[in-house]
N, C-alpha and C positions, 0 to 999 in steps of 0.2 A: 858604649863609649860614654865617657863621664863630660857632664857638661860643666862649663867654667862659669862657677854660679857668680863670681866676682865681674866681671866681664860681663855677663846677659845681664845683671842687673840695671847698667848701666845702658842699654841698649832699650829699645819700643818698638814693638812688631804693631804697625796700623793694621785692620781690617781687611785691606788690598794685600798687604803683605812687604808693604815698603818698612824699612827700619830707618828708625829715628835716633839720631846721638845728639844729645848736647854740645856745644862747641867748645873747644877746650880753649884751657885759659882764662876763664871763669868766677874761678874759686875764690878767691880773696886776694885782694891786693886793689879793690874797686873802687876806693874812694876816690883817686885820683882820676876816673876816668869821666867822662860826661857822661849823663843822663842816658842820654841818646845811646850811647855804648853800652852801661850797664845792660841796660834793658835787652838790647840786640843780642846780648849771649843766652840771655836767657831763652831765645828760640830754638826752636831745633832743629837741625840740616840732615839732608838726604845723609845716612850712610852706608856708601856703597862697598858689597861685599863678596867675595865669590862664593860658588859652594860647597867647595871642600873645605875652608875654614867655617862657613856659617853653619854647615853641621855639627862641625867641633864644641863652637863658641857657643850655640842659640838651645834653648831644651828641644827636644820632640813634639810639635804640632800633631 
């Protein structure tokens, strides 16, 4: 099965095996927002996934 290289790019597999995504809404349009907000997209939040699509989505471990 072919993995969705557009998609897994955007995803971070930790060490433990948790996945990592950026938070959407991000991208540009940030001047207008506070410091404080900029900053806070820039982290990255759990995301939660099952495993019939994370095999689809994610390469082969």
């Amino acid at each position: 099965m072919k993995t969705n290289k557009s998609y897994s790019k955007r995803l971070k597999i930790t060490k433990n095996g948790k996945i990592l995504a950026r938070k959407p809404g991000f991208n540009h349009f940030n001047a207008k927002q506070s410091r404080k907000s900029q900053l806070a997209g820039k982290r990255s939040q759990d995301f939660i996934i099952k495993n019939k699509p994370k095999s689809h989505l994610l390469p082969y471990n």
